[in-house]
ZAMARGU-4260 file (C-alpha; in steps of 0.2 Angstrom, whole numbers, plus 5000, padded with zeros to 4 digits):
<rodrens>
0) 5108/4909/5138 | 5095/4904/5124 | 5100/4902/5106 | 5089/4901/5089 | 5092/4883/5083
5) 5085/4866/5085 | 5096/4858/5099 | 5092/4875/5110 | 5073/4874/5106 | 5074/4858/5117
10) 5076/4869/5134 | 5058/4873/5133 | 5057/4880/5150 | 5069/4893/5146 | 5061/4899/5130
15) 5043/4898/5140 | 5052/4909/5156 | 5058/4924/5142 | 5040/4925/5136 | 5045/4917/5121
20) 5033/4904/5110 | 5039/4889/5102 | 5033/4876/5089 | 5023/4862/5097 | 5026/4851/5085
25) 5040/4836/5077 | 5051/4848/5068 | 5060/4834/5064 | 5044/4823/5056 | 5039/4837/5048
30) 5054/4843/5039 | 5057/4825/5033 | 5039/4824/5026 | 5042/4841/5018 | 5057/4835/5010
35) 5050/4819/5002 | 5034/4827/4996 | 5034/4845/4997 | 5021/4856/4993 | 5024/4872/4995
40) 5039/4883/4989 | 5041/4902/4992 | 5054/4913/4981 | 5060/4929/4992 | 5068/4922/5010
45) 5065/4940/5016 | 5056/4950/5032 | 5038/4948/5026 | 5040/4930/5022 | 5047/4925/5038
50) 5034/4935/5049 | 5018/4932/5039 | 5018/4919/5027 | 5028/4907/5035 | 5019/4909/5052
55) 5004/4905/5041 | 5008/4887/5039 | 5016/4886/5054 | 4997/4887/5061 | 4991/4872/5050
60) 5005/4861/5055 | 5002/4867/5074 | 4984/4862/5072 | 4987/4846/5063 | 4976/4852/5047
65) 4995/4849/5039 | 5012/4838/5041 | 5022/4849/5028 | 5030/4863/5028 | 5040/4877/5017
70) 5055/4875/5005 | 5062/4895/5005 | 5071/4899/4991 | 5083/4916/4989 | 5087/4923/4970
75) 5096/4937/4972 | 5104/4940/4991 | 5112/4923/4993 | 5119/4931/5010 | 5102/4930/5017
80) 5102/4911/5017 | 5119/4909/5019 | 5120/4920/5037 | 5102/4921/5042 | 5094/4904/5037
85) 5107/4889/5037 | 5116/4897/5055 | 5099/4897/5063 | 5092/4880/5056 | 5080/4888/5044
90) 5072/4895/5063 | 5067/4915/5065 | 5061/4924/5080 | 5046/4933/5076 | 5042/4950/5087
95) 5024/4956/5085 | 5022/4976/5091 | 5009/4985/5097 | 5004/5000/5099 | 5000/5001/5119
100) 5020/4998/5118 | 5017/4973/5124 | 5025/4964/5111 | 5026/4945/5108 | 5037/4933/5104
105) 5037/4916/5093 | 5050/4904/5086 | 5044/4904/5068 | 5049/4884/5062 | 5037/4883/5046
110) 5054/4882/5037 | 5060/4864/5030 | 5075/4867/5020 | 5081/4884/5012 | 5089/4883/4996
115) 5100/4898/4984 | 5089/4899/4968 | 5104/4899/4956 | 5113/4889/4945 | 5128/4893/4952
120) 5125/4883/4967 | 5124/4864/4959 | 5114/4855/4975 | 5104/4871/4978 | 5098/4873/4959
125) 5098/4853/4956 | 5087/4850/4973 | 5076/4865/4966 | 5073/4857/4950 | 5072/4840/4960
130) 5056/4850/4969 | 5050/4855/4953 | 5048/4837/4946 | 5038/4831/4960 | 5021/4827/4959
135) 5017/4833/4977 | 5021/4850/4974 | 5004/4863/4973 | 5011/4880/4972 | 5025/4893/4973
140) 5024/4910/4980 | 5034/4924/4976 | 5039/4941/4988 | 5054/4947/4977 | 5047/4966/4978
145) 5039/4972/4962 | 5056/4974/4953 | 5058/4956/4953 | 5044/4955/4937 | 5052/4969/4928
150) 5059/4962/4915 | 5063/4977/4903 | 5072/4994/4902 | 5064/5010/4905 | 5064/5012/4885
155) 5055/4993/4883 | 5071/4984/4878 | 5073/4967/4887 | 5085/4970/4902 | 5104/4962/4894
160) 5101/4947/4908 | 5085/4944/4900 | 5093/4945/4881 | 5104/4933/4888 | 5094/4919/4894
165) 5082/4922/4881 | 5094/4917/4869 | 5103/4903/4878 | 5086/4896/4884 | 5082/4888/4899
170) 5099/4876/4907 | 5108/4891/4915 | 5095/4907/4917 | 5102/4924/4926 | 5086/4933/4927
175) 5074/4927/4941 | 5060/4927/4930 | 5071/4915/4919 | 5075/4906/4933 | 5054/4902/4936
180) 5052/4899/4919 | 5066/4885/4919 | 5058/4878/4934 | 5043/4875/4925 | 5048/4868/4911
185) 5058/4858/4925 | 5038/4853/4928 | 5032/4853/4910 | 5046/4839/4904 | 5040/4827/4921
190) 5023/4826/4915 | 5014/4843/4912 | 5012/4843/4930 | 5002/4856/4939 | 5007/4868/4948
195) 5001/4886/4953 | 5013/4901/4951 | 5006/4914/4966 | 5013/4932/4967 | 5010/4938/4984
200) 5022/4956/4981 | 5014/4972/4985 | 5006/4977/4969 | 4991/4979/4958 | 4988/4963/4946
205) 5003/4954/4953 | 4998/4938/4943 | 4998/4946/4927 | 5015/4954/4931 | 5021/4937/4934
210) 5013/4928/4917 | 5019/4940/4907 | 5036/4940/4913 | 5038/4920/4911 | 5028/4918/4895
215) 5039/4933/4887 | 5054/4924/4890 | 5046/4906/4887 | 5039/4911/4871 | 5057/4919/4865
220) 5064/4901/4869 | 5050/4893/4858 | 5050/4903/4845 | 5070/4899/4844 | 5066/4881/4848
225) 5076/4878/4864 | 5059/4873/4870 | 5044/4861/4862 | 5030/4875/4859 | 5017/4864/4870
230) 5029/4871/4884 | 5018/4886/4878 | 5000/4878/4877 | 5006/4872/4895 | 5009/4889/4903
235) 4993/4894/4895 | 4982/4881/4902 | 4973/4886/4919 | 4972/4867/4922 | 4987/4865/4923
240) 4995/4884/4926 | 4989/4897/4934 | 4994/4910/4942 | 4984/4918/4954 | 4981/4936/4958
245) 4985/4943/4977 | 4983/4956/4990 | 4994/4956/5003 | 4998/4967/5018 | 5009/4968/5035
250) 5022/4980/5039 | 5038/4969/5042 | 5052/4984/5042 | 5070/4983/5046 | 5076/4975/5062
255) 5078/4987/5074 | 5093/4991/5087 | 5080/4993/5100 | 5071/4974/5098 | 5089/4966/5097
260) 5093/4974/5113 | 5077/4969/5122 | 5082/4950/5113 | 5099/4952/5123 | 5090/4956/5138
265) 5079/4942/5138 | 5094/4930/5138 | 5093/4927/5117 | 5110/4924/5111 | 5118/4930/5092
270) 5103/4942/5088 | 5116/4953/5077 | 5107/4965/5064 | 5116/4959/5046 | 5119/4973/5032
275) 5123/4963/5017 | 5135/4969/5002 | 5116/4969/4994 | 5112/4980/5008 | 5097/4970/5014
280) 5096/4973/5033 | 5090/4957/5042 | 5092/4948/5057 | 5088/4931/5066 | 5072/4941/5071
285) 5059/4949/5060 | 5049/4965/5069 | 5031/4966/5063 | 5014/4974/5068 | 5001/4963/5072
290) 4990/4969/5058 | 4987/4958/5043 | 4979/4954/5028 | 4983/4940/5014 | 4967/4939/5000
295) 4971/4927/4985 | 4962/4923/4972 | 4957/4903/4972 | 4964/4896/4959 | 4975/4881/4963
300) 4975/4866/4949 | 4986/4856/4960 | 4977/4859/4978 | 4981/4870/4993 | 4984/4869/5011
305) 4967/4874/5019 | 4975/4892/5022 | 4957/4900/5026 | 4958/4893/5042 | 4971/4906/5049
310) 4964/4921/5041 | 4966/4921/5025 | 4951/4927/5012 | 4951/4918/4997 | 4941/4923/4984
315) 4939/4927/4965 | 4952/4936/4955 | 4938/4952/4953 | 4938/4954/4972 | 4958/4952/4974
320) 4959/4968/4960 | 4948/4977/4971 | 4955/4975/4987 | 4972/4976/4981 | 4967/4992/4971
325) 4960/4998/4987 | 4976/4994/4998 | 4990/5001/4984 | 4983/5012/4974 | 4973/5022/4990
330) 4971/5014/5008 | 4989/5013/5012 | 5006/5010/4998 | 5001/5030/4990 | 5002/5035/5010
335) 5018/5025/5014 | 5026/5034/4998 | 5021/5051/5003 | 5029/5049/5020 | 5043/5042/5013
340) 5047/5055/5000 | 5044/5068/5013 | 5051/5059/5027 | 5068/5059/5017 | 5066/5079/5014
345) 5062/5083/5032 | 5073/5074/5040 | 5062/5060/5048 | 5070/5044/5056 | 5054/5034/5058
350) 5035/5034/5050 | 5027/5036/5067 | 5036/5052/5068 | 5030/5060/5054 | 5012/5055/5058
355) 5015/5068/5072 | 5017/5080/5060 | 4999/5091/5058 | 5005/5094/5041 | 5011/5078/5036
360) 4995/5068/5045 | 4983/5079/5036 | 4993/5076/5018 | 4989/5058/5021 | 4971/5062/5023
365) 4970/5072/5010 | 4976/5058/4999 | 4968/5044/5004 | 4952/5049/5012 | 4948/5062/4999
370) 4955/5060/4983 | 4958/5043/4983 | 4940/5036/4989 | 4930/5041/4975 | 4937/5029/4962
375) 4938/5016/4975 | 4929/5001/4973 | 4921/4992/4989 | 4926/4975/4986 | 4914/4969/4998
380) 4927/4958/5009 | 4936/4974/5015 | 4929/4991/5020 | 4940/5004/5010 | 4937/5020/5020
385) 4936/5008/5038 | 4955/5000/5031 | 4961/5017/5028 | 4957/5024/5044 | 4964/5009/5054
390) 4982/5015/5044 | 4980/5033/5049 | 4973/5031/5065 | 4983/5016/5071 | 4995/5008/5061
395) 5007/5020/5054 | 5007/5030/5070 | 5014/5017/5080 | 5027/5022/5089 | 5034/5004/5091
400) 5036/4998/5072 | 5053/5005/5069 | 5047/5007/5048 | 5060/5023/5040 | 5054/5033/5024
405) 5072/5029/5020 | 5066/5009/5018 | 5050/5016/5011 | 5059/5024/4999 | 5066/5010/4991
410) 5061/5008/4972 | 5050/5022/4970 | 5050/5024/4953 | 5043/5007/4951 | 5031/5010/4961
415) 5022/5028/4956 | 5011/5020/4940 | 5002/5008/4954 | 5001/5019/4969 | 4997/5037/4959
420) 4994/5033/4941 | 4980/5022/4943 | 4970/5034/4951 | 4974/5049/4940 | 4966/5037/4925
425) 4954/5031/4935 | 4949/5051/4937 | 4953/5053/4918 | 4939/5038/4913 | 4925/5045/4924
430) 4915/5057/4915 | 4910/5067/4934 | 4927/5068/4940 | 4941/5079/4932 | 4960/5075/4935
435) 4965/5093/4935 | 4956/5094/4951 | 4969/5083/4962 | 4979/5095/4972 | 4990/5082/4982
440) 4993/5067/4973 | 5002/5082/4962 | 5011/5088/4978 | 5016/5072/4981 | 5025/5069/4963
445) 5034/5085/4965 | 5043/5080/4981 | 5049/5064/4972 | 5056/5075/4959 | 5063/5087/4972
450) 5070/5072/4982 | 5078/5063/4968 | 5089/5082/4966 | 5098/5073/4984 | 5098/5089/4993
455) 5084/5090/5009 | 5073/5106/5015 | 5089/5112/5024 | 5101/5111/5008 | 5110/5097/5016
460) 5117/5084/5002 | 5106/5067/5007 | 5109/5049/5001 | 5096/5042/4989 | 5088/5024/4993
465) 5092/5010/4981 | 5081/5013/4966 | 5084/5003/4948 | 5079/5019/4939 | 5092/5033/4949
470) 5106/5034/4935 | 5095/5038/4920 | 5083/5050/4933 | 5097/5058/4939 | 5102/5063/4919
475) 5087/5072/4921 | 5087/5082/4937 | 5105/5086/4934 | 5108/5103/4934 | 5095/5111/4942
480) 5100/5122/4955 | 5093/5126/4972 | 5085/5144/4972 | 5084/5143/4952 | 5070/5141/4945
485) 5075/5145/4928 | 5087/5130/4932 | 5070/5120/4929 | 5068/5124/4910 | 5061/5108/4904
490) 5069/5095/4913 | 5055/5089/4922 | 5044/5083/4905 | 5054/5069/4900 | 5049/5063/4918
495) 5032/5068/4920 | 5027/5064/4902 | 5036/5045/4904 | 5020/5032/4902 | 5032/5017/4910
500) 5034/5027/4925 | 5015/5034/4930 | 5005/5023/4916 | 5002/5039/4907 | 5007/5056/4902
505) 5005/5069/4917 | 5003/5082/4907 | 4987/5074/4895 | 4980/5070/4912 | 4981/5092/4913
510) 4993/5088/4929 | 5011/5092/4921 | 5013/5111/4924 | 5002/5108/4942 | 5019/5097/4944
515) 5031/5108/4940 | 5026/5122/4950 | 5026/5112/4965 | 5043/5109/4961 | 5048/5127/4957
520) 5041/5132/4974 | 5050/5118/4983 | 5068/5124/4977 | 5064/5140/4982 | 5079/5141/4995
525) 5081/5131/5012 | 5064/5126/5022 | 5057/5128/5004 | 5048/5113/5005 | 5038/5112/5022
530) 5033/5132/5016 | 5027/5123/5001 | 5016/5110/5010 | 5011/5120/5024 | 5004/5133/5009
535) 4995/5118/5002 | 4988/5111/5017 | 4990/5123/5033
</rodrens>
């Protein structure tokens, strides 16, 4: 029987006989270089860190271009390093699908030391701010998902956690964005050293996000001076800070029943699926499709590991805001969210399923490859329309990525500004095209109104994926009645007018009543919602 830690690693012959990879190199050497002088740390400890990014410079190490490797820090589900990282010796087991149905297999050992990025653990946050103060280290990447940069309320307010570390300042910070920006001045006091701050989550201008979020709360420390001001002039300088804009895409979903079971069958020992009370799903093993794409923009005061050499585009930040416009805002994220939202609605189990669907497939379509397109902007490095029919065509029909609109589902209403907003502006700021014209990026809106009422096509009560803005959403939706429409009044507007959730006013845009009576025809009665669809694109 095999098992995922260093000692098991050494039966080479077993791992080779269950068609399973492993790391050619002096773990040993490398994690005690890594230690000494690291030079890269990465916040977010989850599923697209451990298949992608960590398999990135598991490459340069394999190939000698590198002897260090990566320092994973977790800030908000401790549980994830706790059963997932420190039981396995920082090791995962990476499972690559594709879609002829071969998969393979690789011990992913890129990982020196994982650590719990909180105050609340004394060696983890002390060895953190240790890392920090090191000359050696060239950057920290970030996948905490796109609410980790969110800062503020729905109304603009700081979030309370964020009112609190701003005024405490920077020795014991809740917040995660608190928490960087305490790192750095962990950096700032040993020297000004530099460092670059690199977002890597799925959304548009992901460095801005970033700055914004550190120097708001820097700044309130300054102005109330529990920080010198140059702390300030430091974050500023692109000598000495930046923070790089990126595009980044690979489908990592949950682990899947079926991938454990073939992991048991092969002879690989405590594969166990973990739910955590944060209700992250993980497991010793990530399940990802083969697909990939990381482009960054190179701006690195501090150096980088020569990360071109396993695929990776670097570029300037211009063409990062185009691909990354392309991928979120068209090509792929505005797809993913339809088929979630509907998914939820219709009962689906699995993406791959719904792309089955003629009506669902051809609402894709519609969305990316027609209204979408013509306010994308070829970024030269990536073909937009070739892109976007690689994720109709192949990637989100594979039946062997185990990906659920109920994951998908996760945080939509942080996500609709990037994924439908933009390109309603962009239609609002070009003289030949007019926004009133969209008919499914609309259709889609309604459904995430009509699923946020928890009820699906078959008036069965459903359960809502985690989403930050579901209690005040709720408030809204609330008392609407299926087979109602005057139930509707106008309890929609406060939604479809809100410029934090859609970076605009639906209804300026001329798409407000559009919306609603999408909506009025989806609570129609049960089924109301595939007669709604199949009305719009049958």
């Amino acid at each position: 029987m095999l098992k995922l830690n260093k000692e098991s690693l050494k039966n080479k012959e077993a791992f080779v006989k269950a068609g399973i990879e492993i790391p050619g190199f002096d773990a040993d050497a490398m994690i005690s270089d890594t230690v000494e002088n690291p030079v890269w740390v990465h916040f977010g400890a989850g599923n697209i860190f451990r298949g992608f990014i960590a398999v990135l410079q598991q490459e340069l190490i394999e190939s000698g271009e590198s002897n260090k490797g990566i320092t994973a820090v977790e800030t908000y589900d401790f549980e994830i390093i706790d059963k997932i990282y420190s039981p396995y010796d920082n090791l995962s087991l990476l499972v690559i699908l594709y879609p002829d149905g071969s998969f393979s297999k690789k011990v992913v050992a890129s990982v020196a030391e994982s650590l719990v990025g909180d105050p609340a653990r004394g060696e983890d946050w002390k060895r953190l701010n240790d890392i920090f103060a090191k000359p050696s280290l060239q950057f920290a990447s970030f996948t905490i998902t796109e609410k980790g940069y969110n800062i503020r309320k729905l109304t603009g307010e700081f979030l309370p956690e964020v009112e609190k570390d701003m005024a405490e300042g920077p020795g014991n910070p809740l917040n995660v964005m608190s928490k960087v920006a305490s790192l750095a001045y962990t950096r700032f006091k040993s020297g000004k050293l530099p460092i670059a701050l690199v977002s890597m989550d799925n959304c548009a201008e992901n460095g801005r996000k970033l700055y914004e979020a550190v120097i708001s709360i820097a700044s309130a420390w300054a102005e109330k001076g529990l920080v010198e001001k140059e702390f300030i002039d430091y974050l500023n300088d692109t000598s000495k800070v930046s923070f790089p804009w990126t595009m980044i895409d690979k489908i990592t979903p949950r682990p899947s029943d079926d991938i454990k079971k073939m992991l048991d069958d092969t002879g690989m020992q405590g594969m166990d699926i973990l739910r955590t009370e944060k209700n992250t799903f993980i497991a010793p093993f990530v399940n990802a499709e083969g697909p990939q794409y990381l482009v960054v923009e190179d701006s690195f005061p501090n150096g980088r590991p020569p990360l071109e050499k396993t695929g990776v585009i670097f570029t300037d930040r211009e063409t990062v805001d185009r691909v990354e416009k392309m991928k979120v805002g068209t090509c792929l994220n505005p797809l993913h969210t339809a088929l979630a939202i509907f998914g939820c609605l219709l009962g689906y189990k699995t993406i791959a399923r719904e792309m089955k669907d003629d009506i669902l497939r051809k609402l894709v379509e519609k969305i990316g490859l027609e209204e979408g397109m013509p306010v994308v902007v070829n970024p030269g490095v990536i073909n937009p329309v070739d892109f976007a029919k690689e994720v109709i065509e192949k990637r989100l029909p594979n039946p062997y990525i185990p990906d659920t609109p109920q994951r998908i589902a996760t945080d939509t209403s942080q996500k609709m500004k990037v994924r439908f907003g933009h390109t309603i502006k962009a239609y609002m700021n070009r003289p030949d095209l007019d926004p009133a014209s969209l008919k499914y990026i609309p259709l889609v809106i309604a459904g995430w109104c009509r699923y946020l009422m928890e009820i699906d096509d078959s008036g069965n009560e459903m359960t809502l994926s985690p989403d930050p803005m579901l209690d005040t959403l709720r408030q809204y939706i609330g008392g609407i009645k299926i087979g109602d429409v005057s139930s509707v009044g106008d309890k929609l507007k406060p939604i479809l007018s809100n410029s934090e959730l859609f970076g605009l006013d639906l209804y300026k845009a001329g798409l407000g009543e559009r919306i609603e009576n999408y909506f009025k025809e989806m609570i129609a009665g049960k089924n109301a919602i595939r007669e709604t669809l199949r009305k719009y694109l049958g």
